[in-house]
matplotlib code that plots the C-alpha trace (Angstrom):
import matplotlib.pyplot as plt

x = [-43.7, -43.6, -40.2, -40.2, -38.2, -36.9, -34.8, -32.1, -34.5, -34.8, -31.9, -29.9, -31.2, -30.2, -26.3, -26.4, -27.0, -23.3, -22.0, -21.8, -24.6, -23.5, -20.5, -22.8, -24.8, -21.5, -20.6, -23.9, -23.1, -19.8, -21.6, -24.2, -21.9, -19.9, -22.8, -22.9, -19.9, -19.1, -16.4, -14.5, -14.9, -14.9, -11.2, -10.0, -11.4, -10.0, -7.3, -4.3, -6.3, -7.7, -4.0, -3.4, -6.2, -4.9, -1.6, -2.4, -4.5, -1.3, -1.5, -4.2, -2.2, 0.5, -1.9, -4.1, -0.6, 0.7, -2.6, -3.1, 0.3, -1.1, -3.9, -2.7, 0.6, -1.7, -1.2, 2.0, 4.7, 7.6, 5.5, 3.6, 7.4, 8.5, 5.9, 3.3, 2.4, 2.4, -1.0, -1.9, 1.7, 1.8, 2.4, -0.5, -1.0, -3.5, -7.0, -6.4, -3.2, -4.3, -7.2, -5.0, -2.6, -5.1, -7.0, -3.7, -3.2, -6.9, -6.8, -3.4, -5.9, -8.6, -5.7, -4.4, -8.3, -8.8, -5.8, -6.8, -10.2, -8.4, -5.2, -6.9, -9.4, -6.9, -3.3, -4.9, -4.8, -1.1, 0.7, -1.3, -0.5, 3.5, 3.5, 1.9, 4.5, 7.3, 6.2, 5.5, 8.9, 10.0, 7.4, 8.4, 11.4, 10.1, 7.7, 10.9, 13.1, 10.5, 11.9, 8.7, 4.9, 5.5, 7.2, 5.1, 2.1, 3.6, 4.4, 0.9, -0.2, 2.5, 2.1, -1.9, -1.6, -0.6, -2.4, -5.4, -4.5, -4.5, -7.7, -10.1, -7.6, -7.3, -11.3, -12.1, -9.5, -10.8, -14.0, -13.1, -10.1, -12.4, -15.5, -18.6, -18.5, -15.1, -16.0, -17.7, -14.9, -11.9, -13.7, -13.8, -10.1, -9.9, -11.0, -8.8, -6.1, -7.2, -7.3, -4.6, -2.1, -3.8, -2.8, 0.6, 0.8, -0.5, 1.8, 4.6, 3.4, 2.8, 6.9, 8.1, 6.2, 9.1, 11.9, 13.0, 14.3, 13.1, 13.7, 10.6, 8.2, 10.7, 10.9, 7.4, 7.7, 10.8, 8.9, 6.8, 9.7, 8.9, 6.1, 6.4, 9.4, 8.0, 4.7, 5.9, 7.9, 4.7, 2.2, 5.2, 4.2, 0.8, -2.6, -4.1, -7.9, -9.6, -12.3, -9.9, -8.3, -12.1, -13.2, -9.9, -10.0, -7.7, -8.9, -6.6, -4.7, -8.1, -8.8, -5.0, -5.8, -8.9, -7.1, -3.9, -6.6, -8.2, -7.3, -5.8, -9.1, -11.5, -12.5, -13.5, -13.0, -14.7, -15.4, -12.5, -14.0, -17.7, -16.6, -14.7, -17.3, -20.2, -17.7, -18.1, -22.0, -21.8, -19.6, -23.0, -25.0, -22.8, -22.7, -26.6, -26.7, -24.9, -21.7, -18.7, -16.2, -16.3, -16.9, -20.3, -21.1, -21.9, -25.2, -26.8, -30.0, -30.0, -26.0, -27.8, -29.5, -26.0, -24.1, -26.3, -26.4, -21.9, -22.2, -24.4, -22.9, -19.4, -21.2, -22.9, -19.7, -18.9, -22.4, -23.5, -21.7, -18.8, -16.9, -17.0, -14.1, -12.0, -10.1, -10.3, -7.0, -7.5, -10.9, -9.9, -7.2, -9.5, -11.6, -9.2, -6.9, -3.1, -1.2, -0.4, -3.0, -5.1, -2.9, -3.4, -7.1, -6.5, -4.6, -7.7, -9.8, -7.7, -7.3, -10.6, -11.4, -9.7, -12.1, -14.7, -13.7, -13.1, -16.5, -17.7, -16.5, -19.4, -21.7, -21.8, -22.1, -25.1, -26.6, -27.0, -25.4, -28.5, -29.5, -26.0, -25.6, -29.3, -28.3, -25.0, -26.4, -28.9, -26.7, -24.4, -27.0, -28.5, -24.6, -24.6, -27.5, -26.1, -23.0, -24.6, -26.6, -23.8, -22.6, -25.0, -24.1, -21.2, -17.5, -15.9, -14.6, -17.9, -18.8, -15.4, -15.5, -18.8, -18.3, -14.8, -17.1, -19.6, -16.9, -15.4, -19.0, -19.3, -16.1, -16.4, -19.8, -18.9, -15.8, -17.9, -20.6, -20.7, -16.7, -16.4, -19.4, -18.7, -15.9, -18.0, -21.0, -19.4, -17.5, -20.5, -23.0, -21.0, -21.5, -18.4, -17.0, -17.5, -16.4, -13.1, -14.7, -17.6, -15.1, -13.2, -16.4, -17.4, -14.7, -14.0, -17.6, -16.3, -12.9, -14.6, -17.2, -14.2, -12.8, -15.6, -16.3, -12.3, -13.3, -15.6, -15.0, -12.0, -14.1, -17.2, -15.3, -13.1, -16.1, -19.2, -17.6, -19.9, -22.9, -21.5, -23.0, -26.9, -25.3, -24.0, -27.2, -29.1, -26.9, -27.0, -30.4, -30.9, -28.4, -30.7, -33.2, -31.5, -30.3, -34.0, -35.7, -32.4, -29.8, -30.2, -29.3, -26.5, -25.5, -25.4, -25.6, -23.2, -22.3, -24.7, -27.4, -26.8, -27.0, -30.4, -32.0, -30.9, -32.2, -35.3, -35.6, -36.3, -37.3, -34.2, -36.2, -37.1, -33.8, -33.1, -36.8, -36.4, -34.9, -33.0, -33.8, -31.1, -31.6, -35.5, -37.3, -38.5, -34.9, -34.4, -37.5, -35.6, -32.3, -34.6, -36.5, -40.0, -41.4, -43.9, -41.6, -39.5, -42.0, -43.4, -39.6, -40.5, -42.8, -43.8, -45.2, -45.9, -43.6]
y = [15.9, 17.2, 19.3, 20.3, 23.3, 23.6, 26.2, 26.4, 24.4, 26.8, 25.8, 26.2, 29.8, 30.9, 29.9, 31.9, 35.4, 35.7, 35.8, 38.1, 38.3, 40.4, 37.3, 34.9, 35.7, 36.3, 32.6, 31.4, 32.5, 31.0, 27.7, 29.0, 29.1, 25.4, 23.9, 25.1, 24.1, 21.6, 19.0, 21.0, 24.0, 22.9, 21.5, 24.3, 26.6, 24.1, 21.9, 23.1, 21.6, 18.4, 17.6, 17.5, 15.2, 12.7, 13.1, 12.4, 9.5, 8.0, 6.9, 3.9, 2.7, 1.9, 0.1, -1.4, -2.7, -4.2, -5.4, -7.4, -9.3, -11.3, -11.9, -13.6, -14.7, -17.6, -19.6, -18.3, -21.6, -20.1, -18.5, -22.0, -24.0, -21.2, -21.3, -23.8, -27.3, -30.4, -31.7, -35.1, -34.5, -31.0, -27.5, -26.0, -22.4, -24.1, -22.0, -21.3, -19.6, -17.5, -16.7, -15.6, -13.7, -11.3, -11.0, -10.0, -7.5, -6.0, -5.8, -3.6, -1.2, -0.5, 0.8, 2.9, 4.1, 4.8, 7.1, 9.2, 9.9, 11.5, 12.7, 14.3, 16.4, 17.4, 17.8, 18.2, 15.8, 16.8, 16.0, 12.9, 11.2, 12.2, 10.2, 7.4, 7.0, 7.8, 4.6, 2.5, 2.6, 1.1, -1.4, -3.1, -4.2, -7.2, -7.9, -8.0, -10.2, -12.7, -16.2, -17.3, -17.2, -15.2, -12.9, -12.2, -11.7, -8.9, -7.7, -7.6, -5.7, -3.3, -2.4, -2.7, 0.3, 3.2, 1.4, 2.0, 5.3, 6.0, 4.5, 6.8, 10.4, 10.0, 10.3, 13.1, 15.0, 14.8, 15.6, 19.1, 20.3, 19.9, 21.9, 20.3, 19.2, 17.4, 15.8, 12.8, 12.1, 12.4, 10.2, 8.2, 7.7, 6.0, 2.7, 3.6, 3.6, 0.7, -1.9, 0.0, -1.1, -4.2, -5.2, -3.8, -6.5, -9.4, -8.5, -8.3, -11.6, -12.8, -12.4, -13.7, -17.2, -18.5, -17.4, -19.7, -19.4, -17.0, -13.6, -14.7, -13.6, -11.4, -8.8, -7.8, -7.0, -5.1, -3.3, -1.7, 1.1, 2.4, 4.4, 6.1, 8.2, 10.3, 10.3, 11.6, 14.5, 15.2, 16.0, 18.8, 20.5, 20.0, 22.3, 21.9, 21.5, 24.7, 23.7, 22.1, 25.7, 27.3, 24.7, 25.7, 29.3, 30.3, 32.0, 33.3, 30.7, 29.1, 31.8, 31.6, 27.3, 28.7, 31.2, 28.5, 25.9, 27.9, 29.7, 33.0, 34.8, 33.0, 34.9, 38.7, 40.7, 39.7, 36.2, 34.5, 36.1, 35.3, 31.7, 31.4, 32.9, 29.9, 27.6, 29.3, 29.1, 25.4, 24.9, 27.2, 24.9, 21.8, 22.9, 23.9, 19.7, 18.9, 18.2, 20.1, 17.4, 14.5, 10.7, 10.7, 13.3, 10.9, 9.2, 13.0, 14.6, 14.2, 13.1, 9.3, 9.4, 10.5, 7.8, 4.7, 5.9, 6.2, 2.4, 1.3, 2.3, 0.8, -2.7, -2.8, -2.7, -6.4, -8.0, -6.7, -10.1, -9.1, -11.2, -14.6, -13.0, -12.0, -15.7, -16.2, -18.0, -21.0, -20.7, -21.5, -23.8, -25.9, -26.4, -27.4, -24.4, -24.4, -22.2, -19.4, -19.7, -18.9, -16.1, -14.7, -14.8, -12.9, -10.2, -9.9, -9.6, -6.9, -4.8, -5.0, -3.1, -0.1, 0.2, -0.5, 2.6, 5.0, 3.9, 5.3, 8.6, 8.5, 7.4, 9.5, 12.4, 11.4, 9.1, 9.8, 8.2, 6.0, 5.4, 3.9, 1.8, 0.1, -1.0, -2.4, -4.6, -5.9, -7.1, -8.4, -10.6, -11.9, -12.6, -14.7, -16.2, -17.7, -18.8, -20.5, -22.3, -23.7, -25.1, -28.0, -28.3, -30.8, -29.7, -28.7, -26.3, -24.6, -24.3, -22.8, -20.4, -19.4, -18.7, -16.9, -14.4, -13.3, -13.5, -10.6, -9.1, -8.8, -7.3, -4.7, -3.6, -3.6, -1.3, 0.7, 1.1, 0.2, 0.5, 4.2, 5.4, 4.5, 6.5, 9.6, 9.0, 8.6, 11.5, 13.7, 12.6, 13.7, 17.2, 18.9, 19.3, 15.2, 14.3, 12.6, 11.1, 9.4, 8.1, 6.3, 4.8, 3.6, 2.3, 0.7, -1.1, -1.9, -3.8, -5.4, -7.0, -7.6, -10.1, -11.9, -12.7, -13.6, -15.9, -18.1, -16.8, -19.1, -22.3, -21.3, -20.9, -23.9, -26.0, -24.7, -23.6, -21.7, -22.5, -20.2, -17.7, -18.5, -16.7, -14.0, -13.6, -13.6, -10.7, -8.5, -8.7, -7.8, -4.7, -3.6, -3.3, -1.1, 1.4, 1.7, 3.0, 4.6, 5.7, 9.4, 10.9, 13.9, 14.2, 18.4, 18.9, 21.5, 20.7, 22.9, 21.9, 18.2, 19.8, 21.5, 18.5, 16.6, 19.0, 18.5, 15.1, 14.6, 11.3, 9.6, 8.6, 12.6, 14.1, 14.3, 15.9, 18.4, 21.9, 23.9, 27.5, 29.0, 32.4, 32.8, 35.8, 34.1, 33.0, 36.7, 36.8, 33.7, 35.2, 38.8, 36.5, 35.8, 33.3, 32.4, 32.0, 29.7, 27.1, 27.3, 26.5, 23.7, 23.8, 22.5, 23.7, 22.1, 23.0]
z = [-9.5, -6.2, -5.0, -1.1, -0.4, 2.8, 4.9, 7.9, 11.0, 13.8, 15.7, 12.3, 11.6, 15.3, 15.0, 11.7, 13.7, 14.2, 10.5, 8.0, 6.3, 3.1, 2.9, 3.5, 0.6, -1.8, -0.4, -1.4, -5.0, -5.1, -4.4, -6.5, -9.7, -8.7, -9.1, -12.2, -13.8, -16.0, -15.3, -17.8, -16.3, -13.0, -13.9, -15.5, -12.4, -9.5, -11.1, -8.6, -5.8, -7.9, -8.7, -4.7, -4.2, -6.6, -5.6, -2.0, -3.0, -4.4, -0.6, -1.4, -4.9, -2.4, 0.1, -2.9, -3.8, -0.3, 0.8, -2.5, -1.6, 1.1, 0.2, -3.9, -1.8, -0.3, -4.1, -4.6, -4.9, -3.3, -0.7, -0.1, 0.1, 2.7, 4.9, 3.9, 5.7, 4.0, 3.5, 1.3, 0.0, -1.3, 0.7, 1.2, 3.2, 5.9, 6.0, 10.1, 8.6, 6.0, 8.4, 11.0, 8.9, 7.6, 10.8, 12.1, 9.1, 9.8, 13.6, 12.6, 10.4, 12.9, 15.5, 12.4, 12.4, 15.8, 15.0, 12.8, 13.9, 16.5, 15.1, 11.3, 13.2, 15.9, 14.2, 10.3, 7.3, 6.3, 9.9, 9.7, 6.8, 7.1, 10.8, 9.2, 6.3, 8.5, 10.6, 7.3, 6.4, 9.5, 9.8, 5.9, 7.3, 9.1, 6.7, 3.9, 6.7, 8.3, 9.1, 10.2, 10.6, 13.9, 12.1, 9.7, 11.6, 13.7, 10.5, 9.2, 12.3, 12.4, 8.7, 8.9, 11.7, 8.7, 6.2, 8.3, 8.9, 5.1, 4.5, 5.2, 5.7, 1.6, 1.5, 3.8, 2.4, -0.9, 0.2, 1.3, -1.3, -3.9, -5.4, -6.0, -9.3, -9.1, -5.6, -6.9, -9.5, -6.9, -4.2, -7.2, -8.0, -4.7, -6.1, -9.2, -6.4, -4.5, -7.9, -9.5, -6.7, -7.0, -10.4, -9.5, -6.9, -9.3, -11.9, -9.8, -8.1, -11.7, -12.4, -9.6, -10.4, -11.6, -9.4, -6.7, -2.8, -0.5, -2.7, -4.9, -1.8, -0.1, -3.5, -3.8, 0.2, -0.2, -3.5, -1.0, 0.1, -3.2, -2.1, 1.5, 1.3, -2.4, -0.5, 2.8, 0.9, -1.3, 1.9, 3.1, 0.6, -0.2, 1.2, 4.4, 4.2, 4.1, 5.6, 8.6, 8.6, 9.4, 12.3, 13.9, 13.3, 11.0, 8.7, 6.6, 6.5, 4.7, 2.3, 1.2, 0.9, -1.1, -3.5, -4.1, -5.1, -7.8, -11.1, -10.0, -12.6, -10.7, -7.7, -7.5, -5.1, -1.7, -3.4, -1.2, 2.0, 1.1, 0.4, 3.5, 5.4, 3.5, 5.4, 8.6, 7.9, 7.1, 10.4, 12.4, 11.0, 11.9, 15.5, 15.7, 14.8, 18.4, 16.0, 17.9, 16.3, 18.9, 18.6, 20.9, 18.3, 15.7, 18.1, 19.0, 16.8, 13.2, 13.2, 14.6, 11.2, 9.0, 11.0, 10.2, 6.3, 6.7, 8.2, 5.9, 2.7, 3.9, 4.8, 1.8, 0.0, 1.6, 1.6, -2.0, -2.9, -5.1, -1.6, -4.1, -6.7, -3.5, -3.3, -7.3, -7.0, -5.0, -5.9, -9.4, -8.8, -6.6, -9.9, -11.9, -13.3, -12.8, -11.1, -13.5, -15.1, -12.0, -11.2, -15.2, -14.4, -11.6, -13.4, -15.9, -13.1, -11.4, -14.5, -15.2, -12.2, -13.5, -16.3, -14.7, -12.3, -15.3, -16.5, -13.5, -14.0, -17.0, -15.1, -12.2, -14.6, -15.7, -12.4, -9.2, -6.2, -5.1, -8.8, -9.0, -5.6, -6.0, -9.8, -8.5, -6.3, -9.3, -11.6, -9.1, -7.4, -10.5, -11.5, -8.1, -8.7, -11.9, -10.5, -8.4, -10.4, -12.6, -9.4, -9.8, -13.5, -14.6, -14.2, -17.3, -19.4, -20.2, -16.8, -16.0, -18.9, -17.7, -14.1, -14.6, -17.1, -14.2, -11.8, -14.3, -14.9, -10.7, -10.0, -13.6, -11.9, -8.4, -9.6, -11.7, -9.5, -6.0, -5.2, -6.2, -5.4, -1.5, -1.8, -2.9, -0.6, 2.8, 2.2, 1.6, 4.3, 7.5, 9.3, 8.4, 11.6, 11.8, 8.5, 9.8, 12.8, 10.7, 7.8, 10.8, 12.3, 9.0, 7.8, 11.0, 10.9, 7.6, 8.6, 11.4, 9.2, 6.7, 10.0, 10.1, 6.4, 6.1, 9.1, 7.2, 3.4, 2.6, 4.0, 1.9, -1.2, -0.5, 0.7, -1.3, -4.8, -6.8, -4.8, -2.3, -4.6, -2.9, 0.1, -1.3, -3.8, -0.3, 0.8, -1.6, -1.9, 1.5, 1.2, -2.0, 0.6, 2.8, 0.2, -1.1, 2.2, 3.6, 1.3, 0.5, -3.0, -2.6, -5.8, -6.2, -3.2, -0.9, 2.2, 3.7, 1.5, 2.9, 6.3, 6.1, 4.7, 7.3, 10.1, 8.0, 8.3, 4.5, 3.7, 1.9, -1.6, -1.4, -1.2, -4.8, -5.7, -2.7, -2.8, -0.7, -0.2, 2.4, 1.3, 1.4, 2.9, 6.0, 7.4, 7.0, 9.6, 11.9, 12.2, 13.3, 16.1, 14.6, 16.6, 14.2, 10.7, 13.4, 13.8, 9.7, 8.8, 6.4, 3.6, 0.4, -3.1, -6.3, -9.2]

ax = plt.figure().add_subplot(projection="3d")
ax.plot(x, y, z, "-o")
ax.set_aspect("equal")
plt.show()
């Protein structure tokens, strides 16, 4: 097998002149040794600052929780007899309106975006996330008090704005409290969050079934003031990113973040300034790319590259065809199941995400990111396939049975493969000093695609049944392309690592055979102005 080692490109090796060397190198072994660690020992080591990440991601149980409402209130009797129209005798939530009320909801989430791309890289994670639960609890009321549609689509935007906000704040944030080795399970819990407050909501849904007058839908809305104020409280007190700390400067404050995150044995002395100063390197090597932290940023030199790889991973998420469990409900009340019966299926198919998520934690142990992504969207196309095909058979039990078993099968595999691993990707391809910016335009991408598939999503399902499954087979298939020729494996990888190969221009099926040497003789010869060393920067042996 062949293994490339590369180095710092030129214009990397350059920005490097103005560091301290002798830290540098201590940095490079603090790196040197997370890679090393174990998820035990890489807990035991960093657990103060794992804790924070999961405690911060508490942020996306609560919207995994309120953005499920809407979206299972659609079959939901009492929320049907409130605001439903009568069609062929029975109140029905018309498609235009369940359409418009979670465009409303997702145009709300791309202003809360747009937010913090600018706010998180400007004010910091922490000031960020406290505005955006201050303004959530204001925002609940009209949701809790509606009287009418109107109502409760300004409701949906104004909550959607922090809930966007949240969305990806929560994932860069994790990304840089953490050490290597604990990176890919904390991205992780995200989608632990996200169908964790889900099967909140479809429990709580679930008990209200039989409750009558308005309080039925009005208490799972008022539910949501559980979450903002503990949350808000938590972030006072919680780290900045360290890594936030060094693009701005401050220094100490960063090695303090650093020596708070970690077991008190675990540095020795200089070990806190040589990691710091590795964070200053990765910065260098950040602004070498053309990344000094701006939007425009994201379309200059290698950063093109990083951004189509962060928009592609987020759409992938939608068109890998998991989208044909996302109205299970009506989907199986159309064919036949009654109400709470549909809404138990639901449950099951909510709670199975969970497991499927912790079954991720196994896997990306042992798998890579890619490995992961490009088997996900296998088994969930040949699941689609299937459905499909028992579209054309005779309704009936059987047929029922079947189809609600790969509808469970897509969503365990999606959780345990695609769904978390997003999460761990996206935060790991940015530059540093674009990390926030890139989430935002990802996920943006992401709810903007999410607009259109809610635009035609609730007619396919309610029009094509299973057969809608040919579409999303066709999808998926064509994402699996995409992730073959462009997704890059990071798995192990530092920051700065991830940098260099980029700079590189490493072909993305090479990244996980090719390694990095930062420390080699010849960047010694860069940094002292050899001319020759510059341009032979690159190379490759046979190991």
């Amino acid at each position: 097998m062949f293994f490339r080692p590369v180095a710092m490109a030129p214009q990397q090796a350059t920005a490097e002149t103005q560091l301290d060397q002798e830290l540098v190198q201590i940095g490079h072994e603090v790196i040197a040794r997370q890679k090393q660690e174990t998820f035990s020992m890489a807990w035991r080591n960093h657990w103060r600052g794992a804790v924070w990440s999961l405690l911060i991601s508490m942020a996306l149980w609560m919207e995994g929780f309120d953005t499920s409402l809407l979206g299972n209130f659609m079959g939901h009797p009492a929320f049907r007899a409130r605001f439903g129209t009568v069609i062929d005798g029975v109140k029905k939530i018309p498609n235009h309106t369940q359409v418009g009320l979670s465009e409303t909801t997702i145009c709300g989430q791309l202003v809360g975006l747009v937010i913090t791309g600018i706010a998180q890289e400007r004010y910091g994670a922490k000031r960020t996330f406290f505005w955006g639960m201050t303004a959530l609890t204001g925002t609940i009321f009209l949701a809790v008090f509606a009287q009418n549609l109107a109502m409760l689509f300004v409701a949906g935007f104004l909550n959607g704005v922090p809930w966007g906000m949240f969305q990806t704040l929560t994932t860069a944030y994790a990304a840089e409290i953490c050490p290597i080795n604990l990176r890919g399970y904390l991205a992780a819990w995200a989608q632990i969050a996200w169908s964790g407050g889900g099967v909140i909501a479809t429990g709580v849904l679930r008990g209200t079934l039989t409750m009558e007058g308005d309080w039925a839908w009005r208490l799972p809305y008022a539910l949501q003031w559980l979450w903002p104020v503990p949350l808000a409280l938590l972030v006072l007190i919680a780290p900045e990113s360290p890594w936030w700390l060094v693009r701005k400067g401050r220094y100490d404050d960063a090695k303090a973040v650093v020596r708070r995150n970690a077991d008190r044995s675990l540095y020795g002395p200089g070990e806190v300034d040589g990691y710091v100063e590795y964070m200053k390197h990765t910065d260098a090597l950040d602004r070498a790319e053309q990344a000094r932290g701006s939007f425009l940023d994201m379309f200059r030199g290698t950063n093109r590259r990083r951004t189509e790889v962060q928009i592609g991973t987020w759409v992938t998420q939608i068109f890998c065809g998991s989208a044909i469990t996302a109205l299970s409900v009506l989907f199986f009340e159309k064919a036949g199941m009654s109400t709470t019966l549909a809404f138990n299926f639901s449950l099951i198919l909510t709670g199975i995400s969970i497991f499927g998520v912790f079954l991720s934690w196994v896997l990306i142990r042992y798998f890579g990111r890619r490995t992961l992504y490009l088997s996900g969207l296998v088994i969930i196309a040949v699941c689609n396939l299937i459905i499909a095909t028992l579209g054309f058979t005779t309704e009936g039990t059987a047929s029922l049975n079947a189809i609600g078993a790969l509808m469970v099968i897509i969503q365990f595999t999606f959780c345990a493969t695609l769904g978390p691993v997003c999460y761990i990707i996206v935060g790991e391809i940015p530059a540093s000093r674009l990390r926030a910016q890139s989430i935002v335009l990802g996920r943006f991408s992401y709810v903007v695609i999410v607009i259109i598939v809610g635009t035609f999503n609730p007619y396919v399902t309610n029009d094509w049944g299973p057969k809608s499954g040919y579409f999303w087979m066709g999808t998926g298939l064509s994402c699996l392309v995409w992730c073959y020729f462009r997704l890059p494996e990071t798995k192990g990888r530092s920051f700065a690592d991830i940098d260099i190969l980029f700079a590189n221009k490493i072909p993305a099926r090479q990244f996980a055979t090719t390694s990095v040497d930062e420390q080699r003789e010849a960047m010694d010869k860069i940094q002292g102005g050899d001319e020759d060393v510059k341009l032979d920067a690159v190379h490759a042996e046979t190991k």
